[in-house]
TITI-463293 format. One line per 5 residues: their letters; for each residue x, y, z of C-alpha. Coordinates in nm, 3 decimals, decimal comma. Example, Ala and Ser with C-alpha at 12.3 -4.5 7.8 and 13.67 -1.06 7.14 Angstrom:
BEGIN
as = 1,230/-0,450/0,780 ~ 1,367/-0,106/0,714 $
***
This chain:
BEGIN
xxxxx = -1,342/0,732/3,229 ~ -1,429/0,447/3,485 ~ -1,302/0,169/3,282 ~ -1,632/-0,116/3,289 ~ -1,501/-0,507/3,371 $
xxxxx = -1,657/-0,756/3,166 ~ -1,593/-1,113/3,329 ~ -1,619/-1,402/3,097 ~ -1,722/-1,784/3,125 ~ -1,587/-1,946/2,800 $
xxxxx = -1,650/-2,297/2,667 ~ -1,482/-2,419/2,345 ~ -1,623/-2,695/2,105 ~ -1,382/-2,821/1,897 ~ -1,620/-2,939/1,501 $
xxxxx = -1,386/-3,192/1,319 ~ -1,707/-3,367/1,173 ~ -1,827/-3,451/1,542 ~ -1,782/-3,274/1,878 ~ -1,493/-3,283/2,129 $
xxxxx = -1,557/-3,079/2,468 ~ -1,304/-2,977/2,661 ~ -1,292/-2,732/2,978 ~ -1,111/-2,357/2,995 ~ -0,975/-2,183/3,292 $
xxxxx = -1,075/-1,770/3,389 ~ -1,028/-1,520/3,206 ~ -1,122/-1,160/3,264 ~ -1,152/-0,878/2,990 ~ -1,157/-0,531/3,040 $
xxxxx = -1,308/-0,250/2,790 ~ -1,384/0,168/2,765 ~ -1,757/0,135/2,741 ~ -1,717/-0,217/2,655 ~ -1,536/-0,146/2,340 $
xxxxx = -1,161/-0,292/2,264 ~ -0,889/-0,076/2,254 ~ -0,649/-0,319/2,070 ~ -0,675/-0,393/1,706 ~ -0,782/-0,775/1,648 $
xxxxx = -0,453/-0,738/1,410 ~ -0,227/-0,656/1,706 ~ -0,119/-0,917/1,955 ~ 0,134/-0,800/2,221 ~ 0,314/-1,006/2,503 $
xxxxx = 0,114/-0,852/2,759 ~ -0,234/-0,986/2,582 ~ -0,087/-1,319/2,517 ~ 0,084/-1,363/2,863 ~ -0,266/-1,273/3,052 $
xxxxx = -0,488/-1,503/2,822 ~ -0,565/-1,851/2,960 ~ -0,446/-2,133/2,777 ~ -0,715/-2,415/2,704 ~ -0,691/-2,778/2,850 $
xxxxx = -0,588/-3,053/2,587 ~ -0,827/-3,130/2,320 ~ -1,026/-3,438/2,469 ~ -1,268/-3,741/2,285 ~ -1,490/-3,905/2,430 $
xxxxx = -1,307/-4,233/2,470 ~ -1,003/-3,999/2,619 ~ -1,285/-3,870/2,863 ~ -1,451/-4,191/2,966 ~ -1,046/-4,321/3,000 $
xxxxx = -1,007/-4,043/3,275 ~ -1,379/-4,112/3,427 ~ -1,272/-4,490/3,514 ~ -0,942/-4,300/3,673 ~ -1,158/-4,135/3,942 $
xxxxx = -1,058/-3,791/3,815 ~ -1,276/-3,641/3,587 ~ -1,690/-3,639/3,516 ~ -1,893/-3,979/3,476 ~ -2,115/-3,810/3,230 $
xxxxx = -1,986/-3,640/2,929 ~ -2,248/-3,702/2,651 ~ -2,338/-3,394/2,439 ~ -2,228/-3,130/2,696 ~ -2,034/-2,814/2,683 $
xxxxx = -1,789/-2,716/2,996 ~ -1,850/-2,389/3,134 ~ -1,705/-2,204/3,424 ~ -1,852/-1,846/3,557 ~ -1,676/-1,645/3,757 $
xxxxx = -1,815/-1,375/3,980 ~ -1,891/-1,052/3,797 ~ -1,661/-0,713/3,971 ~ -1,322/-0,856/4,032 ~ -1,023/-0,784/3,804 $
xxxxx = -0,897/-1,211/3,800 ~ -0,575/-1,337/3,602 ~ -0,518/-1,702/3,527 ~ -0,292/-1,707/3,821 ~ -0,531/-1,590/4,065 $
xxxxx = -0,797/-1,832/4,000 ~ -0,944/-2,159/4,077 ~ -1,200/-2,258/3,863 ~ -1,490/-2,486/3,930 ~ -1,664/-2,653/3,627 $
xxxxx = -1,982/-2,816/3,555 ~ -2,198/-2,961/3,321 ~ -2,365/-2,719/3,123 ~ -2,661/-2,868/3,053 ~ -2,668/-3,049/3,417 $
xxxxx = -3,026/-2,934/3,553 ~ -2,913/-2,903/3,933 ~ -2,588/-2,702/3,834 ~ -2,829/-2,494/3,612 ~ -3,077/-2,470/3,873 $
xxxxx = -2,773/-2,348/4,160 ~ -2,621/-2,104/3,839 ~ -2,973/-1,902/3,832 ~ -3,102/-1,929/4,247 ~ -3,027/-1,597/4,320 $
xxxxx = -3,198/-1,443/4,027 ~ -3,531/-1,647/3,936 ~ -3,573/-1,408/3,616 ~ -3,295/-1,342/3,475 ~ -3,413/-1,328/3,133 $
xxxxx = -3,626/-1,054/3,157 ~ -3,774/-0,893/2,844 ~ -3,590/-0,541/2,995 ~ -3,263/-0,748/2,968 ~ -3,116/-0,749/2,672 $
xxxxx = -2,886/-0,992/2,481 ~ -2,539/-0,918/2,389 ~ -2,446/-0,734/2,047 ~ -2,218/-0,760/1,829 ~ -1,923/-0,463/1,769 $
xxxxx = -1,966/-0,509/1,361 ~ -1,644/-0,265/1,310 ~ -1,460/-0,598/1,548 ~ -1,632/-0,833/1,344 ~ -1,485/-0,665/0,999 $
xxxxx = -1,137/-0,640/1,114 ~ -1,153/-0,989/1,253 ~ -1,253/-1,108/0,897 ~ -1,003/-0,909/0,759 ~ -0,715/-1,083/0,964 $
xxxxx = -0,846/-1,390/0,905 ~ -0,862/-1,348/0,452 ~ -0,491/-1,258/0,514 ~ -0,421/-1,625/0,595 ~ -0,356/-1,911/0,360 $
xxxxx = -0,338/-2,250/0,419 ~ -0,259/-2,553/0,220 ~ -0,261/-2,919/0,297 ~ -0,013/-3,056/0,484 ~ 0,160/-2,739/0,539 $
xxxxx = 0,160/-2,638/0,903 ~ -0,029/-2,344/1,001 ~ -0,022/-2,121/1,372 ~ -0,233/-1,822/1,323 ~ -0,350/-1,592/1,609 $
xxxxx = -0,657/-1,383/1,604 ~ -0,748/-1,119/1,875 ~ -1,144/-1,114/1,945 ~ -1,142/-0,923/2,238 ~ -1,447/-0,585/2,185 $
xxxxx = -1,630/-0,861/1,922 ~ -1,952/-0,859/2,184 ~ -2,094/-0,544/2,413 ~ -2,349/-0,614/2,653 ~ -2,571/-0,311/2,723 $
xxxxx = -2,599/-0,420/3,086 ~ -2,278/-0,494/3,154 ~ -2,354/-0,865/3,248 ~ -2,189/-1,152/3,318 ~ -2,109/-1,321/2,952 $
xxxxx = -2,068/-1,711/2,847 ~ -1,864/-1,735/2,534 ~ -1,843/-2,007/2,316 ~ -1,637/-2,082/2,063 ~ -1,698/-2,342/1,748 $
xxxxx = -1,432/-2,427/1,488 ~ -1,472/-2,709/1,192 ~ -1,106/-2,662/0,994 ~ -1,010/-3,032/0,964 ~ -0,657/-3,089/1,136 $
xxxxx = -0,670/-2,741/1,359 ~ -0,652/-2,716/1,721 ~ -0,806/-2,381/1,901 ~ -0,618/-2,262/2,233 ~ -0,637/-1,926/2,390 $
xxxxx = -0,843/-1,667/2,487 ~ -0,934/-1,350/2,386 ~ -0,612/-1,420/2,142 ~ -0,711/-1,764/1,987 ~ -0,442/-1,959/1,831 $
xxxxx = -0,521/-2,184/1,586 ~ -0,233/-2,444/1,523 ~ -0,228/-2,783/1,308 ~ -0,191/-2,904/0,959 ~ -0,487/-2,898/0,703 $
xxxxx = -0,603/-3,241/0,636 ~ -0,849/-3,237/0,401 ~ -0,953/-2,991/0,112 ~ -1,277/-2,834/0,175 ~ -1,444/-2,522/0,023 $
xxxxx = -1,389/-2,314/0,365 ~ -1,361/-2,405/0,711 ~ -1,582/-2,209/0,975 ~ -1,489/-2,047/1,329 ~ -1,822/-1,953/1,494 $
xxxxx = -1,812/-1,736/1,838 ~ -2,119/-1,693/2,071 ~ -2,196/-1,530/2,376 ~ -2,536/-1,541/2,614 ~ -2,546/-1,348/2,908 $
xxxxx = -2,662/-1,455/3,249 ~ -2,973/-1,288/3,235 ~ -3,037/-1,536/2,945 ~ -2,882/-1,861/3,092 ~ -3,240/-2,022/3,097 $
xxxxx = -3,323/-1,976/2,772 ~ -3,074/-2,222/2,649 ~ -3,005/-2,239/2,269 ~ -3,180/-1,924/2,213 ~ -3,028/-1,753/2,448 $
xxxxx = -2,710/-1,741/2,230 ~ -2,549/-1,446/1,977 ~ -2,343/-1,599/1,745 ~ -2,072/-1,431/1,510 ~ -1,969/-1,614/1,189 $
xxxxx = -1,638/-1,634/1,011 ~ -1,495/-1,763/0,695 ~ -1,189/-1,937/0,696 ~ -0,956/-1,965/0,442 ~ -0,987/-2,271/0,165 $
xxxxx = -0,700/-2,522/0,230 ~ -0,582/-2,583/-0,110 ~ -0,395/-2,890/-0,214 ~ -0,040/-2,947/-0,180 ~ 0,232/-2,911/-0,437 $
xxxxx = 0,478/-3,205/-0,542 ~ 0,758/-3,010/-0,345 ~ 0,829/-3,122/0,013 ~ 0,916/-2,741/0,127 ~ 0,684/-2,457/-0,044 $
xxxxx = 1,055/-2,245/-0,142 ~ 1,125/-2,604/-0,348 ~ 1,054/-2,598/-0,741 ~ 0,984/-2,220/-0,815 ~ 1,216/-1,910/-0,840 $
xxxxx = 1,256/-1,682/-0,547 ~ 1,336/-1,323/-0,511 ~ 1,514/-1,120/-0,252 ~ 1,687/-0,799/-0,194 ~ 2,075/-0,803/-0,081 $
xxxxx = 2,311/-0,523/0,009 ~ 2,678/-0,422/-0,148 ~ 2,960/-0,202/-0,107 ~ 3,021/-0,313/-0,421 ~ 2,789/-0,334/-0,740 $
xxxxx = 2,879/-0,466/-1,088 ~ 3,234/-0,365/-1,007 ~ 3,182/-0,043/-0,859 ~ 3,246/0,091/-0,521 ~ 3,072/0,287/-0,296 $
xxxxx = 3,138/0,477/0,027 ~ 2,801/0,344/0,146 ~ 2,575/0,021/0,081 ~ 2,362/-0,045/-0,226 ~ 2,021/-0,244/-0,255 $
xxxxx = 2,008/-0,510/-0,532 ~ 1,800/-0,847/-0,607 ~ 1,878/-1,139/-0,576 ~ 1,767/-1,491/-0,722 ~ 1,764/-1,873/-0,572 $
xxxxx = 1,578/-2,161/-0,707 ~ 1,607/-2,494/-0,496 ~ 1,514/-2,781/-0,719 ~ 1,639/-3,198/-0,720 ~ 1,850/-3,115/-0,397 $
xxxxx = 2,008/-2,879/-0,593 ~ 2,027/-2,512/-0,531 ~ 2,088/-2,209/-0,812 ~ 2,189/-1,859/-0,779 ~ 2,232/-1,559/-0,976 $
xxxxx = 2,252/-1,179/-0,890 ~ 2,172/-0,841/-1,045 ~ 2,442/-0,606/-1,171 ~ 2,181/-0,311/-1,140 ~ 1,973/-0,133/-0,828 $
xxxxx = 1,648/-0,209/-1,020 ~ 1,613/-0,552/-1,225 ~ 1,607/-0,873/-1,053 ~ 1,770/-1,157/-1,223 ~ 1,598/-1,291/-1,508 $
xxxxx = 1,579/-1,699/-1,469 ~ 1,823/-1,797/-1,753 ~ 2,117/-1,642/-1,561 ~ 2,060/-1,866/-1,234 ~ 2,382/-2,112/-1,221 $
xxxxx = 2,428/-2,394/-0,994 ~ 2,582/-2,315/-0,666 ~ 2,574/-2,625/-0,455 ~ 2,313/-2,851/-0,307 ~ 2,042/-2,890/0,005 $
xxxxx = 1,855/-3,052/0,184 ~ 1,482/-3,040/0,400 ~ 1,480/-3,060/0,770 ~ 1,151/-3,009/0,840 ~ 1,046/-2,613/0,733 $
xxxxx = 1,406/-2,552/0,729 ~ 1,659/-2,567/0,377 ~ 1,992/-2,630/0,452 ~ 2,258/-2,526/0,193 ~ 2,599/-2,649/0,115 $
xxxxx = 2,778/-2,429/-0,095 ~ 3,182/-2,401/-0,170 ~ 3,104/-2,043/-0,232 ~ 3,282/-1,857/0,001 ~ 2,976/-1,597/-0,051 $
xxxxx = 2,752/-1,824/0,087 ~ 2,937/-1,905/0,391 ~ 2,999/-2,336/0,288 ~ 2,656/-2,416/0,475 ~ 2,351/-2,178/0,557 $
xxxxx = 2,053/-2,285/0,729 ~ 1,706/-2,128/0,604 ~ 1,427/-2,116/0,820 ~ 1,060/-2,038/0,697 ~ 0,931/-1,808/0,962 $
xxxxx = 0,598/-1,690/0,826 ~ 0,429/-1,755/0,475 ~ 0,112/-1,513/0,410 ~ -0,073/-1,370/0,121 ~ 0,013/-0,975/0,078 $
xxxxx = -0,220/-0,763/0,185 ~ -0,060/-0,438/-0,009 ~ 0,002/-0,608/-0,349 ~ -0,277/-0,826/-0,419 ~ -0,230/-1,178/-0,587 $
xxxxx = 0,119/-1,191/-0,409 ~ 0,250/-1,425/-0,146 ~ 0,488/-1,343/0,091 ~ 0,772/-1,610/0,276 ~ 0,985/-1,502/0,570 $
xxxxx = 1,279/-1,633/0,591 ~ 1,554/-1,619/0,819 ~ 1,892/-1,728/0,712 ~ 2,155/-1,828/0,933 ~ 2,516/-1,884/0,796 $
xxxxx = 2,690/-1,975/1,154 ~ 2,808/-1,602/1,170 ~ 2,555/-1,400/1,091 ~ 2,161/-1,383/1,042 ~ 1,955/-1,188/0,821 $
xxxxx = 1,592/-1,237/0,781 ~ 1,383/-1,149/0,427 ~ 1,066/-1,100/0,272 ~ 1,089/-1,355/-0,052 ~ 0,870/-1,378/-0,312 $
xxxxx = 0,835/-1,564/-0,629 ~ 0,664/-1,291/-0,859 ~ 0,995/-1,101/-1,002 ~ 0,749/-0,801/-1,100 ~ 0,633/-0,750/-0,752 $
xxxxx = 1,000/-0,760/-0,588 ~ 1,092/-0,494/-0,894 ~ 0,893/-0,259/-0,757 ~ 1,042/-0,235/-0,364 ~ 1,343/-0,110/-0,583 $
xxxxx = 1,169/0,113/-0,809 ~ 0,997/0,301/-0,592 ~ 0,902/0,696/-0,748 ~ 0,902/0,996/-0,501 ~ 0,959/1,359/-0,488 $
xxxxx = 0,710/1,480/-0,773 ~ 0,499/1,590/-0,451 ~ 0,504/1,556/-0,046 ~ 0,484/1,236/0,117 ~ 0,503/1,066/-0,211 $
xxxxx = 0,576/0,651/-0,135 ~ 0,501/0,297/-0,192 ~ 0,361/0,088/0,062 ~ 0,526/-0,288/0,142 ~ 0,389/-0,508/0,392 $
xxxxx = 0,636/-0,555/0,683 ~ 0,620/-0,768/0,998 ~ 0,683/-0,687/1,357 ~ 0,714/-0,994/1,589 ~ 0,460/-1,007/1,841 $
xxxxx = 0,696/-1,323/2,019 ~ 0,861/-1,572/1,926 ~ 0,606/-1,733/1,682 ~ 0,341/-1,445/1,588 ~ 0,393/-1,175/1,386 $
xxxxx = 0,229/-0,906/1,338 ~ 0,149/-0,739/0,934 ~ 0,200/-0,400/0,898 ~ 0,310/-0,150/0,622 ~ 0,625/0,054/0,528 $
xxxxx = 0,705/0,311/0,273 ~ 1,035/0,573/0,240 ~ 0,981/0,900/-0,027 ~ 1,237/1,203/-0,044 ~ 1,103/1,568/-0,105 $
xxxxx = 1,270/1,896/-0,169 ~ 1,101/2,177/-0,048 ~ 1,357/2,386/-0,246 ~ 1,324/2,741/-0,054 ~ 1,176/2,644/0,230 $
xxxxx = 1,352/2,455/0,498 ~ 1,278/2,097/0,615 ~ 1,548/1,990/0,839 ~ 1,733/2,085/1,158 ~ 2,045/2,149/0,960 $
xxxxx = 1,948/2,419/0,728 ~ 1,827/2,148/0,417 ~ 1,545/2,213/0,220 ~ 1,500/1,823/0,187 ~ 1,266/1,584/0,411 $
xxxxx = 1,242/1,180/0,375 ~ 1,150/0,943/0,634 ~ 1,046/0,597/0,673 ~ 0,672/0,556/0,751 ~ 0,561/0,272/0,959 $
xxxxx = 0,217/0,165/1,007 ~ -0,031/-0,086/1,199 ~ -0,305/-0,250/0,966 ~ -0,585/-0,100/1,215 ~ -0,355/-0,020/1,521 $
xxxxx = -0,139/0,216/1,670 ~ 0,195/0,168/1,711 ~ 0,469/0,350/2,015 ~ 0,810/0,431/1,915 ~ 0,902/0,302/2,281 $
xxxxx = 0,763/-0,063/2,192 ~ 0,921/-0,024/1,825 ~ 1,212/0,193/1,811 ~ 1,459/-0,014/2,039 ~ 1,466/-0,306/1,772 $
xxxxx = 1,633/-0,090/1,538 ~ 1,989/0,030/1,408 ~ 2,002/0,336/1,215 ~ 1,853/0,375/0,908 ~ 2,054/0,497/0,599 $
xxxxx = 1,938/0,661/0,281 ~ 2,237/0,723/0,052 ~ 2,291/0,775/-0,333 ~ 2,531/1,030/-0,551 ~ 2,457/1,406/-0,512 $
xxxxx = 2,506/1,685/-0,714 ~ 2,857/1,815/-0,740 ~ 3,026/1,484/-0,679 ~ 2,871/1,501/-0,335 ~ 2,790/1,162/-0,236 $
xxxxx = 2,461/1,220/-0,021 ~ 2,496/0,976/0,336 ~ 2,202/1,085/0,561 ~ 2,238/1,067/0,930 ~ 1,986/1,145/1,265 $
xxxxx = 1,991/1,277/1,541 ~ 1,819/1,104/1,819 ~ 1,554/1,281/1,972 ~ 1,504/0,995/2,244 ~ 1,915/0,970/2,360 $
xxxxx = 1,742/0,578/2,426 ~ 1,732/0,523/2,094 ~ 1,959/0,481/1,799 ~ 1,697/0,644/1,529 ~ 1,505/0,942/1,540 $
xxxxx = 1,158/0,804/1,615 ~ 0,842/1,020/1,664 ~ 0,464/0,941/1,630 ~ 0,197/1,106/1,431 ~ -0,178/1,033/1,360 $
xxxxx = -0,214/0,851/1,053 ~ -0,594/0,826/1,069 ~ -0,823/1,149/1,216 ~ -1,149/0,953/1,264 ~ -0,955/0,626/1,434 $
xxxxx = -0,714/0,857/1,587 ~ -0,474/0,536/1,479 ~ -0,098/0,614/1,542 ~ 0,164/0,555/1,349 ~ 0,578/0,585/1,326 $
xxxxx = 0,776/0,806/1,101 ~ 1,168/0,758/1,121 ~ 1,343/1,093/1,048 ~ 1,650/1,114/0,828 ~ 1,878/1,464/0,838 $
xxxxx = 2,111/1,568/0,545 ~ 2,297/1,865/0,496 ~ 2,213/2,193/0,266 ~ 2,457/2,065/0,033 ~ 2,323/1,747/-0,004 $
xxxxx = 2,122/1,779/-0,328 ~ 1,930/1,504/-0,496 ~ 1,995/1,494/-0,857 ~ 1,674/1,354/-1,085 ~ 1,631/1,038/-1,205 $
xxxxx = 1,958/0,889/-0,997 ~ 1,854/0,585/-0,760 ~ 1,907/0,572/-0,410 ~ 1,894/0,289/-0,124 ~ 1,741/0,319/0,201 $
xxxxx = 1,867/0,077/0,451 ~ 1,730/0,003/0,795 ~ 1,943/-0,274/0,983 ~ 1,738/-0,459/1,318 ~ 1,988/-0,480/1,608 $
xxxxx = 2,233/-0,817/1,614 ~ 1,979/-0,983/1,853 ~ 1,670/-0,942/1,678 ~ 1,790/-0,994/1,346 ~ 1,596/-1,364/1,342 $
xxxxx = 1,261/-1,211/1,372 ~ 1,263/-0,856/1,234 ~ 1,362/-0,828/0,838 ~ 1,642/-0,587/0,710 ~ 1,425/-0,304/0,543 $
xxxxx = 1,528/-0,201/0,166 ~ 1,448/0,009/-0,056 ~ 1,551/0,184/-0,377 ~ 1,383/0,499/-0,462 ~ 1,450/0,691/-0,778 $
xxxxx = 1,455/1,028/-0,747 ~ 1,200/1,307/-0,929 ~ 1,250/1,625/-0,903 ~ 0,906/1,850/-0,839 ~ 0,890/2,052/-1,164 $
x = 0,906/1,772/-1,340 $
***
């Protein structure tokens, strides 16, 4: 199909209490039908490096300042910048040169609509809004949370949010009151700043007016509302992993004084508190440590989101810098918080999911499968979009023996794969794969048989076995699956534990978390 070109004019206002305008360069959107193709969950370089970034944020006084330079507009009162592009040619920020005016200047407006005296027919219609966009976008935007005085940088992809039945030329507007938040960007806004004052919930307001509509002024607009998130006030603690317990899952050769041919998934707690940091680790593949066994380990200190530890543990490497990547509520256990954290020891970085509800991190390692197909958990997991953004998506591993039927390449009657999916996008194994290791699942078989699986590579590019499969048939959504292999005398023995580990390559290892998992076994007939 003849994909449709919507070009857009885009002015920003900036509500902090009062107004500040400020002036945005081209931008040009393209759409099937007028319709979005990308999730407003899923931001990808290719989105961010083609969407224009916004001029500084500008006051009044900074605008009259520039005025008596000779540079910039003698009148500035009440106005909105707008810039329109002509409608039919696929532009880039790099290939234009944008004029602005005053939008409510009556000889710009009366040049704007010269070659079209009626433009706001009744047979034209006003833009709509995509209410399936609209959803999502809300959805993104009740994963965030925000507290004051904690720094927040959130992206949110609004491209598909308006359709125009015409296929006209569209103004967009955009109106944000959050206290202590800048807005940048376009279709992928970035909001960026530090909550200043508590309020009951900020607002981000988006309208668009076609240019058959130009002269009807105010009500010439669609506008689309969203709820932002309540900034909530801050805690005593200068970082937010000071004061409280936190939870993480580590990985062993050797566990409570066994060894093991292969690695092992256990939890792990740290509390930093008074510049002091405590530690304590489970001797089992399923408890976490309970709080009365943390002992003191050494001390840190705050460097702006990052903890530095000193430790003369030579299991913590003398000095380990942690670095809060991402904090977010979870959108697969409810009423949990999730921190990303990436820890760098000098030699070697891992990156986790923390949390500080011990129940919640219990259950990544006691996850039940094989009492039917395709039985898992889900855990949210992020995928870096770049160096800042993330991405939230979901995981889940489950092991299944067909018994007399066979499942793998090898002869085994036994299937288990890691499932990875986009929260309302599709995903390609040749955008996800290439981060990746290997992935191990591994555990004691029957007959002394320690069971190690292994894969075989479809894609000879790849070090997994990678293929995609539709997760949803109405959305036609795609998702990853991550194929293990075993051998036919491999058996899983019921009720016995095992870990799956998934390992990011060396040079990602700072943005993309080490997946584990422990999954206790059930046999079908059980």
């Amino acid at each position: 199909m003849k994909k449709k070109i919507i070009v857009v004019a885009i002015s920003i206002a900036l509500i902090t209490g009062g107004f500040a305008f400020f002036p945005v360069s081209g931008f040009n959107a393209q759409s099937n039908d007028g319709k979005t193709n990308e999730s407003p969950t899923h931001t990808n370089k290719s989105n961010l490096n083609n969407s224009l970034e916004l001029k500084e944020i500008v006051d009044k006084k900074s605008l009259q300042n520039h005025s008596e330079k000779g540079t910039g507009p003698e009148e500035y009162d009440d106005s909105v910048w707008e810039q329109h592009l002509s409608s039919n040619d696929d532009l880039t920020a790099n290939q234009i040169q944008p004029e602005y005016w005053l939008a409510n200047s009556d000889k710009d407006q009366e040049e704007t609509n010269s070659n079209n005296p009626k433009l706001a027919s009744e047979s034209n219609a006003k833009p709509t809004i995509n209410h399936d966009i609209h959803q999502q976008i809300q959805a993104t935007i009740n994963q965030w949370s925000w507290a004051i005085g904690a720094p927040v940088r959130e992206s949110l992809n609004i491209a598909g949010l308006f359709e125009d039945p015409e296929n006209d030329l569209l103004s967009i507007r955009i109106e944000l009151q959050a206290q202590g938040i800048r807005l940048s960007g376009y279709p992928v806004l970035l909001l960026s700043g530090t909550p200043t004052t508590q309020t009951q919930s900020g607002s981000l307001t988006i309208l668009a007016r076609d240019n058959a509509h130009d002269s009807e002024k105010d009500s010439g607009w669609v506008s689309a509302h969203f709820h932002l998130p309540i900034s909530t006030l801050p805690t005593n603690n200068s970082h937010p992993l000071e004061g409280d317990t936190f939870y993480r899952l580590e990985t062993t050769y050797s566990l409570a004084g066994k060894q093991t041919t292969y690695e092992v998934v256990y939890c792990e707690a740290f509390k930093f508190t008074n510049q002091e940091v405590y530690f304590a680790a489970s001797t089992n593949k399923i408890d976490c440590p309970e709080e009365d066994k943390l002992k003191p380990i050494g001390q840190y200190e705050i460097s702006g989101n990052q903890i530095i530890l000193a430790s003369n543990l030579s299991h913590f490497d003398a000095q380990q810098t942690w670095t809060l990547r991402k904090q977010y509520d979870s959108v697969q256990q409810p009423d949990s918080v999730n921190y990303f954290v990436s820890v760098d020891s000098g030699k070697h970085i891992e990156s986790y999911t923390m949390l500080k509800n011990k129940v919640m991190m219990e259950k990544r390692i006691n996850n039940i499968t094989g009492q039917y197909v395709f039985q898992m958990a889900w855990f949210d997991f992020l995928l870096p979009i770049d160096d800042e953004e993330f991405m939230i998506t979901k995981i889940g591993n489950y092991i299944y023996d067909y018994k007399d039927q066979v499942a793998g390449e090898n002869g085994e009657t036994t299937d288990s794969d890691l499932n990875l999916v986009g929260l309302n996008t599709s995903l390609s194994c040749a955008s996800v794969a290439p981060w990746f290791e290997n992935g191990v699942l591994a555990g004691p078989g029957k007959y002394d048989i320690d069971i190690i699986s292994t894969t075989n590579p479809t894609n000879p590019q790849f070090t997994l076995d990678c293929f995609e499969f539709v997760n949803n048939d109405q959305t036609k959504q795609i998702a990853l699956a991550f194929d293990l292999v075993y051998t036919p005398y491999e058996e899983f023995i019921h009720g016995e534990i095992y870990s799956y580990i998934l390992k990011p390559k060396p040079q990602y290892a700072d943005k993309i978390e080490e997946i584990k998992l422990n999954l206790i076994y059930t046999s079908p007939q059980s």
